[in-house]
NUKE-382569 format. One line per field, with one value per residue (C-alpha): residue number from 1; residue in one letter; x, y, z. Coordinates in steps of 0.001 Angstrom, whole numbers. Example, Ala and Ser with C-alpha at 12.3 -4.5 7.8 and 13.67 -1.06 7.14 Angstrom:
// NUKE-382569
nr: c(1:2)
rest: c(a:s)
px: c(12300:13670)
py: c(-4500:-1060)
pz: c(7800:7140)
// end
This chain:
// NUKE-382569
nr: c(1:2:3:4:5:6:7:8:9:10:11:12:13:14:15:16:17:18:19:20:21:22:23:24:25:26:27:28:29:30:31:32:33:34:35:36:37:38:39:40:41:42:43:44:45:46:47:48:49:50:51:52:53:54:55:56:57:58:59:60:61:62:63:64:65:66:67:68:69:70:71:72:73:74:75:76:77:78:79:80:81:82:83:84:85:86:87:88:89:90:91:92:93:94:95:96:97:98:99:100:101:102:103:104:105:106:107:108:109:110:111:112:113:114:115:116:117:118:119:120:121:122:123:124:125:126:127:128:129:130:131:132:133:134:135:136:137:138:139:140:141:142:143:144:145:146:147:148:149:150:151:152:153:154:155:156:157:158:159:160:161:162:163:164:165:166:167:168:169:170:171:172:173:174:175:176:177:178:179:180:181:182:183:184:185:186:187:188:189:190:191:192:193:194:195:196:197:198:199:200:201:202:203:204:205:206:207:208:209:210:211:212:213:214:215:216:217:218:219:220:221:222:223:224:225:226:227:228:229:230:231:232:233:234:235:236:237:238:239:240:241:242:243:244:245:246:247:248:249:250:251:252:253:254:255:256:257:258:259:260:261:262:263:264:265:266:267:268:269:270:271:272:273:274:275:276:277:278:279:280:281:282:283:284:285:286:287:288:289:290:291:292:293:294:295:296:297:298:299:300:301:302:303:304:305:306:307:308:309:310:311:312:313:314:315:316:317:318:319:320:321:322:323:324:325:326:327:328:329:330:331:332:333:334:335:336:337:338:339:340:341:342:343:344:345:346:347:348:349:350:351:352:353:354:355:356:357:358:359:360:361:362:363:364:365:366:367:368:369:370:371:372:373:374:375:376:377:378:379:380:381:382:383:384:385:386:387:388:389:390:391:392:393:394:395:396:397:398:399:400:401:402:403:404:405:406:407:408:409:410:411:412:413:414:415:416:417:418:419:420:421:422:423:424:425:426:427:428:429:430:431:432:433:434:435:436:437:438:439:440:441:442:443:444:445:446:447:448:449:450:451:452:453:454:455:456:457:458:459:460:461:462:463:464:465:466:467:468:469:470:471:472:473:474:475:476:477:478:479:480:481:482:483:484:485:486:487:488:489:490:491:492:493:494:495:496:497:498:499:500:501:502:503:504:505:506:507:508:509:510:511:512:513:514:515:516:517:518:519:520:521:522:523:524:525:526:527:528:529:530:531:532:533:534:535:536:537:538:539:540:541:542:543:544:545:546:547:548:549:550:551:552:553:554:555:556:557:558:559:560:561:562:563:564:565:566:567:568:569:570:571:572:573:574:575:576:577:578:579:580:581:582:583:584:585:586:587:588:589:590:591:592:593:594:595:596:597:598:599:600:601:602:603:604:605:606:607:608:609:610:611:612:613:614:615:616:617:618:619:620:621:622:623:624:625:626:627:628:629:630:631:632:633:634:635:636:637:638:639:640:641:642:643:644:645:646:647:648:649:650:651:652:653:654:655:656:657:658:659:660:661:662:663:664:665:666:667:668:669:670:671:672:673:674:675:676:677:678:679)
rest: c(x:x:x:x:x:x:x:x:x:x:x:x:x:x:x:x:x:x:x:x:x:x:x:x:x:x:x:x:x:x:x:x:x:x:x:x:x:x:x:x:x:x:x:x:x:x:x:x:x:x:x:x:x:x:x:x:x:x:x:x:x:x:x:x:x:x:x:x:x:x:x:x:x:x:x:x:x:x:x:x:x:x:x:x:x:x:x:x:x:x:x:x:x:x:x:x:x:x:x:x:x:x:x:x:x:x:x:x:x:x:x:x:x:x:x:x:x:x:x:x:x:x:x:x:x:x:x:x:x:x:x:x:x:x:x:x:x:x:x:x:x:x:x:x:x:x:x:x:x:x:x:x:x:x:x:x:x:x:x:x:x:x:x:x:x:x:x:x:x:x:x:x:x:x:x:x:x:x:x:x:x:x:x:x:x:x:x:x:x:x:x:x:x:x:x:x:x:x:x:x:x:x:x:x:x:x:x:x:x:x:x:x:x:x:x:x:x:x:x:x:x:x:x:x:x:x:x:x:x:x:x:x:x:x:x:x:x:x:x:x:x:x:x:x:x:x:x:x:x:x:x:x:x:x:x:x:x:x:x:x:x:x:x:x:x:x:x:x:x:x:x:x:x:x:x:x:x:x:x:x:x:x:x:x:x:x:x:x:x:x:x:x:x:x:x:x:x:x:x:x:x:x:x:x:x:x:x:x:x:x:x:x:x:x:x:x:x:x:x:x:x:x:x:x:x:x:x:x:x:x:x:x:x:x:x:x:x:x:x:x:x:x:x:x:x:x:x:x:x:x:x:x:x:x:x:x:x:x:x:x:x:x:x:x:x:x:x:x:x:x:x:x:x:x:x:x:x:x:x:x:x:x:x:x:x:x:x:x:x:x:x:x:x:x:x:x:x:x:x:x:x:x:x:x:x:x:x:x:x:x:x:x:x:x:x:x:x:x:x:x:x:x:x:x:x:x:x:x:x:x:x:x:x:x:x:x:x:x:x:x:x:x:x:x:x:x:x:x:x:x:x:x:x:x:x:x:x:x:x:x:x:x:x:x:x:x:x:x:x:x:x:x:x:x:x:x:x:x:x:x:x:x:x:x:x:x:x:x:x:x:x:x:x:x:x:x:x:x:x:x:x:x:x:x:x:x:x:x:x:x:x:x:x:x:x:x:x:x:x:x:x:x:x:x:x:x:x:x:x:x:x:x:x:x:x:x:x:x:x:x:x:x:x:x:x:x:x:x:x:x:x:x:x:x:x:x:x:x:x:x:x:x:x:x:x:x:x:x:x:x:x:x:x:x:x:x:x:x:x:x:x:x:x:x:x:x:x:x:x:x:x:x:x:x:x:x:x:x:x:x:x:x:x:x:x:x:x:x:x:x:x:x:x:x:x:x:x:x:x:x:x:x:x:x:x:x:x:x:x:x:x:x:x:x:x:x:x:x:x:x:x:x:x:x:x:x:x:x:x:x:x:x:x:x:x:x:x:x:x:x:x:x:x:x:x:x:x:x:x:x:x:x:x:x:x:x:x:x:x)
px: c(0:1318:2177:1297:3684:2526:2904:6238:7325:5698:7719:10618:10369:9704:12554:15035:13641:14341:17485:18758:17222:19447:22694:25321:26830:23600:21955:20514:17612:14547:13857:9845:9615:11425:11626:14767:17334:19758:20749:22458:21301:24091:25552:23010:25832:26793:23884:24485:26132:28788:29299:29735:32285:34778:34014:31621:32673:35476:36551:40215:40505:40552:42018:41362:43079:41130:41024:44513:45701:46548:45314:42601:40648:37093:34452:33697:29592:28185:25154:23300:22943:22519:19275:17359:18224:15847:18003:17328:15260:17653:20041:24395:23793:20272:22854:26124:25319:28419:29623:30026:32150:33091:36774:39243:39788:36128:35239:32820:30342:29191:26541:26629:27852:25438:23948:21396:19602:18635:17464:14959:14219:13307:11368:9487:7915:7096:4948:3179:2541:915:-999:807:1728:110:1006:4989:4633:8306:9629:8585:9893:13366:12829:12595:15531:17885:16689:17808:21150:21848:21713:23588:27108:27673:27521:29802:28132:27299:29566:31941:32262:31750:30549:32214:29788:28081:24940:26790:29296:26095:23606:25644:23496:24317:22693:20859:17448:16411:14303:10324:10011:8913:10730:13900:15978:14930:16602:19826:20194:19496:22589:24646:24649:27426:29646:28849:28867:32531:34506:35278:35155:33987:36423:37731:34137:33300:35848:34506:31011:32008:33456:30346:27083:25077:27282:27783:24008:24155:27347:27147:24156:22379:19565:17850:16144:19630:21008:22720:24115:21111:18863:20979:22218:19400:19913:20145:20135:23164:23833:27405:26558:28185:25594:22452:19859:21336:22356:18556:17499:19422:18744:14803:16447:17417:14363:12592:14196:15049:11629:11793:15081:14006:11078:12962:16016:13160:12219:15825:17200:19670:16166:14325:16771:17198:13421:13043:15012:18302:21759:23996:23000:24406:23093:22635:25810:27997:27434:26510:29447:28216:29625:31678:28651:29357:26900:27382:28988:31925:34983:35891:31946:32414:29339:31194:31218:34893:34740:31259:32451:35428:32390:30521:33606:33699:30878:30780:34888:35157:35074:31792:30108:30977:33254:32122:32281:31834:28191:27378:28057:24780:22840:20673:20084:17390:15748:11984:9083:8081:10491:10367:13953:16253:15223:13025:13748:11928:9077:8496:9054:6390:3749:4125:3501:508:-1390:-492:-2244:-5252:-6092:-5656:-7384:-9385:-10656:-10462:-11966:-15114:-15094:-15417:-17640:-20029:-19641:-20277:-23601:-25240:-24598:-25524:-28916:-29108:-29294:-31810:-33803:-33209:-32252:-29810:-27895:-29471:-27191:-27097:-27531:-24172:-24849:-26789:-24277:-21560:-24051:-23541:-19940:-18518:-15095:-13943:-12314:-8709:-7642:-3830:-1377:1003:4009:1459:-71:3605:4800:1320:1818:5516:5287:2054:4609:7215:5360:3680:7005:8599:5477:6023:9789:9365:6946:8141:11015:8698:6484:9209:7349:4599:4428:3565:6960:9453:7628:7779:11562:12280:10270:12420:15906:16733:16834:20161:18080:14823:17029:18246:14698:14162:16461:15640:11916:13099:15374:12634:9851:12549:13315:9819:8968:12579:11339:7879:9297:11446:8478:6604:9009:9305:5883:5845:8136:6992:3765:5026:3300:-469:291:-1728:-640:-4143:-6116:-8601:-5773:-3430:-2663:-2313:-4712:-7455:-9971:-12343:-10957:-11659:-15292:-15703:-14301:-17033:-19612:-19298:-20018:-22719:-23830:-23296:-25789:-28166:-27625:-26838:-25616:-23112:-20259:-19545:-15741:-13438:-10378:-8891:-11085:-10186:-8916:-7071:-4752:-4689:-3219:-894:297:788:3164:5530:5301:5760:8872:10629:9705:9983:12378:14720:14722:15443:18425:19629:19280:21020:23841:24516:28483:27263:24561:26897:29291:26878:24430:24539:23216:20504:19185:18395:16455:14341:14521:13931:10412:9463:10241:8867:5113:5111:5341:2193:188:1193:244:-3081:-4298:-3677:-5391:-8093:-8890:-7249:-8888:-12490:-12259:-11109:-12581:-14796:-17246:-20902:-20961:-17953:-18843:-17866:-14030:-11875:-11779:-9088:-8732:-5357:-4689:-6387:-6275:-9665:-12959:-16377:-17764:-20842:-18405:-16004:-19267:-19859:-16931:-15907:-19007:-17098:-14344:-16559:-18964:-15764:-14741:-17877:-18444:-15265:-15314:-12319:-13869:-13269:-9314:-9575:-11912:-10114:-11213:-12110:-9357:-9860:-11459:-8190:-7030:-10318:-10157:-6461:-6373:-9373:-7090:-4349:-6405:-8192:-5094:-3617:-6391:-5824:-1908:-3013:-5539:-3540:-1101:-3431:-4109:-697:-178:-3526:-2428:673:-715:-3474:-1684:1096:1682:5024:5422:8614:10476:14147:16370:19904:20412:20550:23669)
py: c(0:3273:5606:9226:12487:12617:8982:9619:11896:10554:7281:9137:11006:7323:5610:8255:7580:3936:4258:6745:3964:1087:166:2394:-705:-2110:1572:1944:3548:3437:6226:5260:6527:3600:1124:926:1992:5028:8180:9563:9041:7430:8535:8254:7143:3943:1344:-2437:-2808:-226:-2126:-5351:-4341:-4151:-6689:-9561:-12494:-12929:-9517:-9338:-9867:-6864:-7182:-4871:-4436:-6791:-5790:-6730:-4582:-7640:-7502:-10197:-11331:-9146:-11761:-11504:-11211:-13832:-11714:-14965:-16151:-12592:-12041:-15235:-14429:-12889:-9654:-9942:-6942:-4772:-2607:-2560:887:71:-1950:169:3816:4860:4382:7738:6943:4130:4788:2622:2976:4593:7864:7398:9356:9017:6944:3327:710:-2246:-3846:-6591:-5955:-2252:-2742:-5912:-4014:-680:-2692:-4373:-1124:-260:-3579:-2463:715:-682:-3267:-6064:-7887:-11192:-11297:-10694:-12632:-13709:-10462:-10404:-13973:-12679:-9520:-12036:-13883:-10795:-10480:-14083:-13275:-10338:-12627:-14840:-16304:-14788:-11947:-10233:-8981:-4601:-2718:-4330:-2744:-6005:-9628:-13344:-14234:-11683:-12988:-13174:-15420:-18095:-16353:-14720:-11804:-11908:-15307:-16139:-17792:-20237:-22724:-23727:-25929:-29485:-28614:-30540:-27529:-27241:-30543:-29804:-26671:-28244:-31102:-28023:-27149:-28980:-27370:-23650:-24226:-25903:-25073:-21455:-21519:-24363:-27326:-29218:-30096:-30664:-33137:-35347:-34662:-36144:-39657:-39716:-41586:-38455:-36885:-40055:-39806:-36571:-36005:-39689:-40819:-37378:-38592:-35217:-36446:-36812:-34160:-30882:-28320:-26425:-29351:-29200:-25662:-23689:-20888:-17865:-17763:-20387:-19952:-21771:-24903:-24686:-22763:-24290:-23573:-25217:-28229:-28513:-28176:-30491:-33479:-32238:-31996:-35275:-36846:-35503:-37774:-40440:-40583:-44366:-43551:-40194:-41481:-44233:-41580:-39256:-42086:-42358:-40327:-38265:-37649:-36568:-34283:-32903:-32536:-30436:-27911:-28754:-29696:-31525:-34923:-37305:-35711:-37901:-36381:-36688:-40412:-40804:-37669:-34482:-34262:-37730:-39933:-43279:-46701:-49017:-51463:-49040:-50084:-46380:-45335:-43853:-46310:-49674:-52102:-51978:-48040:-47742:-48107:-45372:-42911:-44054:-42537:-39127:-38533:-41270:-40862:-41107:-37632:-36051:-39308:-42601:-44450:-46743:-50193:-53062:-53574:-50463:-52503:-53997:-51484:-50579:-46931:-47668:-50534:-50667:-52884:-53553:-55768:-59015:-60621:-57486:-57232:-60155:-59013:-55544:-56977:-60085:-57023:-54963:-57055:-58417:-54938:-53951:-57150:-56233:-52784:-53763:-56448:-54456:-51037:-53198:-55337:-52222:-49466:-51692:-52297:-48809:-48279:-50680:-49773:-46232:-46956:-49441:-47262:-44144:-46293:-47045:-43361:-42510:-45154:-44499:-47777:-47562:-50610:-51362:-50374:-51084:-48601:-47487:-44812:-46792:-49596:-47180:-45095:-41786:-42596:-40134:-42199:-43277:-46640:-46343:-48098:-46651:-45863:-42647:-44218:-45545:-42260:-40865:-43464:-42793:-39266:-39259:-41887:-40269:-36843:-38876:-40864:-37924:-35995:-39513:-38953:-35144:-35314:-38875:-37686:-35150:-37011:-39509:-36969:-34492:-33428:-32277:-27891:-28816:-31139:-27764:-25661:-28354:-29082:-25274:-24982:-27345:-25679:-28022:-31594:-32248:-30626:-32438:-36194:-34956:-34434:-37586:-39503:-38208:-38924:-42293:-42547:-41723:-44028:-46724:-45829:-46097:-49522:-51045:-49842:-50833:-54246:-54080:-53002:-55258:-58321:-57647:-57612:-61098:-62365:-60942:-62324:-65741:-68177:-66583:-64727:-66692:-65655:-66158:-65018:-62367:-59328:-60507:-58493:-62085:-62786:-66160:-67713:-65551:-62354:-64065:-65207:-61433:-60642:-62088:-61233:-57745:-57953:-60211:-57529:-54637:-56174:-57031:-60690:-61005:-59616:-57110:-58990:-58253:-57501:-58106:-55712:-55529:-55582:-57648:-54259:-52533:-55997:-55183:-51605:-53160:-55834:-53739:-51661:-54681:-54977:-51344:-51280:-54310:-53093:-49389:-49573:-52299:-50969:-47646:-48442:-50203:-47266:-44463:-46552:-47422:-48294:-50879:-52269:-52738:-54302:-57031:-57368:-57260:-53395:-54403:-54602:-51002:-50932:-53493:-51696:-48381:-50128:-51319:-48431:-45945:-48406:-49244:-45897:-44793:-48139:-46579:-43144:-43261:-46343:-44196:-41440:-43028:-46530:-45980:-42391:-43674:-46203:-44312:-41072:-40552:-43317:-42434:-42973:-41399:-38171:-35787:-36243:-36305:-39592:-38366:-41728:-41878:-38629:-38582:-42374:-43170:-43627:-42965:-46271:-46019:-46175:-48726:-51260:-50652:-50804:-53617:-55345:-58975:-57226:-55311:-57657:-60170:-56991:-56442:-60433:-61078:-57457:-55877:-53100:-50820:-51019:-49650:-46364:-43347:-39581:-38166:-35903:-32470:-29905:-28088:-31936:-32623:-29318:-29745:-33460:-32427:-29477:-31855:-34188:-31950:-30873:-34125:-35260:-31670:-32975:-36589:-35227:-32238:-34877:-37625:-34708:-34092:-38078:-38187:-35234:-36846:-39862:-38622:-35802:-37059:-40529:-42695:-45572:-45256:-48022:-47741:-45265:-44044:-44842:-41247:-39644)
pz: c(0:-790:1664:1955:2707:5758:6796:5418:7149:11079:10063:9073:12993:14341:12532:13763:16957:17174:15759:18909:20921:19233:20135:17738:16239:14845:13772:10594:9543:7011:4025:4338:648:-985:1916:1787:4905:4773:6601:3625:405:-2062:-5274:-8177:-10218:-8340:-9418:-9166:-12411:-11443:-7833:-9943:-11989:-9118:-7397:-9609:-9440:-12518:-11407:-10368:-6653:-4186:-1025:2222:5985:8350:12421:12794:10073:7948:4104:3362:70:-109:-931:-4836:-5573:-7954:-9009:-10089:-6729:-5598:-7496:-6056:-2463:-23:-259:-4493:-4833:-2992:-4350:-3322:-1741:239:2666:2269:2565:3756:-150:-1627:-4665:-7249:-6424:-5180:-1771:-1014:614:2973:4165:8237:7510:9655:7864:7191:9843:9468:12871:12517:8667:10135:13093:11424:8168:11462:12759:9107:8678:11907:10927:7442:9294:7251:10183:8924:5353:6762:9715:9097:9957:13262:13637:12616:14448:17822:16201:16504:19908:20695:19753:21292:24468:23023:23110:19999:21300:23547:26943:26958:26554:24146:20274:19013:18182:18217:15405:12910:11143:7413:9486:9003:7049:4041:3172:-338:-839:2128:1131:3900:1536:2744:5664:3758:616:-335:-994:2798:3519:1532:3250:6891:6124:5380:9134:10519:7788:7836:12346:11758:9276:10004:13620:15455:13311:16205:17344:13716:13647:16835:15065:11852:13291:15580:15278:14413:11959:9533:9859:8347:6047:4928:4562:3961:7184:7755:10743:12658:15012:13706:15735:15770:16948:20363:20577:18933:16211:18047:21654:21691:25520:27406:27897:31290:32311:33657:31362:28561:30683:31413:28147:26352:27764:26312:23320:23243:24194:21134:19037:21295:23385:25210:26416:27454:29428:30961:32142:33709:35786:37354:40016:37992:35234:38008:40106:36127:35841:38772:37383:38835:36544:38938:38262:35239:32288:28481:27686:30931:29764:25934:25218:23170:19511:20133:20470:19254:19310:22253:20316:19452:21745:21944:23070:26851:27253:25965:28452:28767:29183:30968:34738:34031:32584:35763:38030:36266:38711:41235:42078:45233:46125:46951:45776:46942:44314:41662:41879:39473:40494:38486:35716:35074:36229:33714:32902:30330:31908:31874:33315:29700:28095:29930:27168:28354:32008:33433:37226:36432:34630:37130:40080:38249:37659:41387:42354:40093:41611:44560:44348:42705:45390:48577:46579:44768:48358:50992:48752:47789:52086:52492:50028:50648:54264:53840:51835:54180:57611:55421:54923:58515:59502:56880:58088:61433:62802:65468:68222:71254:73984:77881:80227:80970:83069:85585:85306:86718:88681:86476:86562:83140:83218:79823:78871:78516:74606:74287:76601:76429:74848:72385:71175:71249:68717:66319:66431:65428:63109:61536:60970:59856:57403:55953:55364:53585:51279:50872:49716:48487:45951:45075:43192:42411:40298:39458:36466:38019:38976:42147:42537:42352:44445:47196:46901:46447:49812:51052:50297:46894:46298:48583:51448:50790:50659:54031:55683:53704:55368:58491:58600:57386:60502:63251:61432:61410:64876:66269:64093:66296:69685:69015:69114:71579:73779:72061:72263:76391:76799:75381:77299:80859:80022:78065:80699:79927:77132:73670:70101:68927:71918:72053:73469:70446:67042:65228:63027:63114:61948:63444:61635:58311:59469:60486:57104:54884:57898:56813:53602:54243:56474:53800:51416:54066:54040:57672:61183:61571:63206:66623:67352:70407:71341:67505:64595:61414:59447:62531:62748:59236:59434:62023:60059:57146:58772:59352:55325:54654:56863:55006:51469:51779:54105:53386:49714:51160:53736:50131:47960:50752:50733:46730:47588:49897:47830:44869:46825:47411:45145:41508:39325:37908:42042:42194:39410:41258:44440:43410:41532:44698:46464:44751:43973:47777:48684:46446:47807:51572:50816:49123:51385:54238:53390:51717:53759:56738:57393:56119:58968:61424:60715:57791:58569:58772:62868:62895:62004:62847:62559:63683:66017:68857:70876:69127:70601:74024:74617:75682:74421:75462:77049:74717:71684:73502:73712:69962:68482:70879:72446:72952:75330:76649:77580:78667:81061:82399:83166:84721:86617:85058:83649:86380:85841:82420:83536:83571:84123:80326:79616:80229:77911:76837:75977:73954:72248:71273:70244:67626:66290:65660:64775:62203:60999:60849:58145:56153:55647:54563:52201:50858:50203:48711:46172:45266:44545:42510:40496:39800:39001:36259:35323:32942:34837:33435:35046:37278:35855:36453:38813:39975:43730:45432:46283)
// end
């Protein structure tokens, strides 16, 4: 669209503008007449063909004083190449103003010299001004380009007069015609890459590039989909990769062409520490090598078998990180619950843990279920237990009947907080690719922190589970002569736990009774019981997994890829059947409500609730007269009022937490199939 005087002359105000607003290196400005850039117009007498005569290609060579004062060969123009470039259209002096004359040895007038940023930037503001911002769309994406590398290590930081690479260093502005995407002049100019990246500045890594598994890829067998230097260090805003944000990035960039290993190194510790945003851990190319990458089977790949425990010791040296040992050998960095032929122990481990977590969901969340409908029916209907009359039995006596003792309630309470901070900084790592996952570590002062608390919650629950049977074992054997494994006072299951069992259901789809229970119902000998399981798998695997240098001593690698399996599925199976199962039972059930239930807190329970949760004791007490030794005084009201705060709070943790698993889980769930013990 053609533009009017006074168009002209508000862009004409607005380019000079812009150009006192861009650095002095990269000025250059726009005559809005012609389009084309220029603070002093050029000699009408030096057209293209007058340029050309000097220095065409053919023409006899001109050479001119580089920086160092040193005379170097001026590029000859091929002007058949020149006219089917992007820059075709243009004339010499649109780019170099500063030509005054078509002498030898040039005056020059004080216009800037070219400068590809200021011309795109400058045409840029034009487009916006004529509303063309959709039919030249590409502008603005090389507008965004320049400002990529102005950040980049290309460029030198403010302040300095110039740049490491100029855009004709890649580009060449006299030819430069980036081809369609989809086209295959597209693909011929993509495999050019490696060359125009190496052979003027960056040969010695071309050299490692060629020899390696991606470059005969490209330079031999012309396979566009293999890795250039753009595919891992971008285009423009090529940053150090000592510096973090590339580190972080290009193990990404990796995993868009090599996905299964991608998804299998996210589930390991050094993918995870990596996903959270973190570069210290072992990184695709601390092990695979960067421009060197050679196939497995290569004797000289850092990943040979004969080379792989060495690469293993750049990190794991002894130092900071325990050393190496020959167990790391067949660890498998890769491995995956999928592929029964290459790893059998992770596949048999797997499936042993998926069946495991369907039955006990699949068995404890149709209990509660069923549970919660049939009592929910029995308050709508009304229909409520015949109870004795307590009061006159104890002649108004408001005692309650003591269930756990102090040391007891102690060891729930700590190993409730330690438990729920194993499942905080647990899965965190577990689901590092969550947005929740960062935030929490970040919280917690960084991964190295959060595998400290880890460790720590890790040591009290272990701590309490060791006393507990201590205390547990002594009370055994003070009591040895009367004591009975099976008796109505023991944790053990029998046959009467099963029979109660498949009451209940019977009872939940009114087929019979509800059971009557003695001191420990079927599902709390359950929670009990499952404790002893949780501390073997989770914690065995654990103790195995904090102390890698041991482990490998012993046991063969491919171990902690089994372990860490475990580990990680037994933790989720502990963490949502606690706050789902555990707290319906204890808390959420119909006659529980409200929560939440403090006898874990104050230690007693109301005799009402004692005879209904636990008529055959009860009635056992009341029949051989030891009742009266388990009445206590109901705690006081500041006890009530603060074990029902905790209490409440308590639940708020589990459930906040259970909602941080279950957005894990649905939200982007890989199974966790393989892992790095933790440093």
């Amino acid at each position: 669209m053609p533009i009017s005087k006074h168009l002209a002359r508000a862009l004409s105000g607005l380019v000079w503008l812009l150009a006192s607003l861009l650095p002095v290196q990269a000025l250059a400005l726009v005559d809005p007449e012609t389009s084309h850039t220029g603070i002093e117009q050029a000699a009408d007498n030096l057209d293209d063909a007058t340029c050309l005569s000097c220095h065409g290609d053919g023409q006899h060579e001109i050479q001119v004083p580089d920086a160092d004062e040193e005379m170097r060969p001026l590029k000859a123009i091929e002007q058949d190449r020149l006219v089917k470039s992007v820059h075709g259209d243009m004339t010499c002096v649109d780019c170099h103003q500063n030509i005054t004359d078509s002498k030898a040895q040039h005056q020059k007038s004080t216009a800037i010299e070219p400068d590809c940023a200021t011309c795109h930037r400058v045409e840029w503001e034009i487009i916006k001004q004529q509303d063309l911002t959709t039919e030249k769309a590409r502008m603005g994406m090389v507008v965004e380009n320049i400002d990529a590398y102005a950040e980049s290590l290309h460029a030198l930081p403010a302040g300095k007069s110039s740049v490491k690479a100029y855009c004709d260093d890649c580009h060449d502005t006299h030819y430069f015609n980036v081809p369609p995407k989809g086209t295959s002049k597209r693909t011929d100019w993509h495999l050019t890459i490696p060359q125009v990246c190496g052979t003027e500045c960056h040969d010695d890594s071309l050299e490692e590039y060629e020899t390696s598994v991606h470059g005969k890829e490209v330079m031999e067998k012309q396979n566009v989909k293999a890795a250039v230097c753009t595919d891992c260090h971008t285009a423009h805003d090529i940053t150090k990769t000592s510096r973090d944000p590339f580190q972080l990035s290009v193990t990404k960039t990796c995993g868009n062409c090599h996905q299964e290993n991608f998804a299998t190194y996210r589930d390991t510790y050094h993918g995870q520490i990596n996903t959270l945003g973190y570069a210290y851990t072992a990184k695709c190319y601390d092990c695979h090598g960067s421009h060197e990458i050679l196939g497995v089977d290569d004797p000289d790949s850092t990943i040979h078998p004969d080379n792989r425990l060495e690469t293993c010791r750049e990190c794991h040296n002894g130092k900071k990180i325990k050393l190496a040992t020959q167990g790391f050998l067949t660890f498998g960095p890769h491995a995956n619950a999928h592929d029964f032929e290459r790893y059998p122990q992770m596949w048999i481990a797997a499936k042993f843990m998926h069946f495991l977590l369907l039955f006990v969901f699949g068995y404890f969340w149709a209990h509660s279920l069923l549970w919660w409908i049939r009592e929910c029916k029995d308050r709508c209907g009304q229909k409520t237990q015949q109870h004795i009359r307590t009061d006159e039995l104890l002649k108004g006596d408001d005692r309650q009947v003591r269930r756990f003792g102090l040391i007891w309630r102690i060891g729930h309470l700590l190993f409730a907080l330690s438990v729920m901070m194993l499942i905080l900084t647990g899965m965190a790592l577990f689901y590092s690719y969550t947005n929740w996952a960062p935030v929490v570590i970040n919280a917690l002062g960084g991964p190295q922190l959060a595998g400290l608390i880890h460790r720590i919650s890790a040591a009290i629950m272990l701590g309490i589970f060791f006393l507990h049977l201590i205390g547990v074992s002594i009370h055994i054997y003070r009591k040895r002569k009367t004591f009975r494994w099976f008796g109505p006072d023991s944790l053990v299951p029998n046959w009467k736990d099963i029979k109660d069992a498949w009451g209940m259901f019977k009872w939940f789809v009114h087929k019979g009774p509800k059971p009557v229970f003695d001191r420990w119902t079927y599902w709390e000998k359950f929670d009990y019981w499952a404790v002893f399981w949780g501390m073997a798998i989770i914690g065995g695997s654990g103790v195995m997994l904090a102390f890698p240098d041991v482990t490998a001593s012993i046991f063969p690698g491919w171990v902690f890829n089994v372990v860490t399996l475990v580990h990680g599925e037994e933790a989720f199976l502990a963490a949502v059947f606690l706050f789902t199962v555990h707290f319906f039972n204890n808390h959420f059930r119909p006659d529980k409500m409200p929560p939440p239930d403090v006898v874990m807190f104050t230690g007693t329970q109301s005799l009402e609730e004692f005879r209904r949760d636990h008529r055959l004791q009860y009635d056992r007490l009341v029949e051989t007269g030891q009742l009266e030794k388990y009445l206590v005084n109901a705690p006081s009201r500041p006890m009530t009022l603060g074990s029902k705060i905790l209490g409440i709070v308590l639940i708020a943790c589990g459930l906040a937490l259970l909602l941080v698993v279950a957005i894990g889980f649905f939200g982007g769930y890989t199974p966790h199939s393989a892992a790095i013990p933790p440093h």
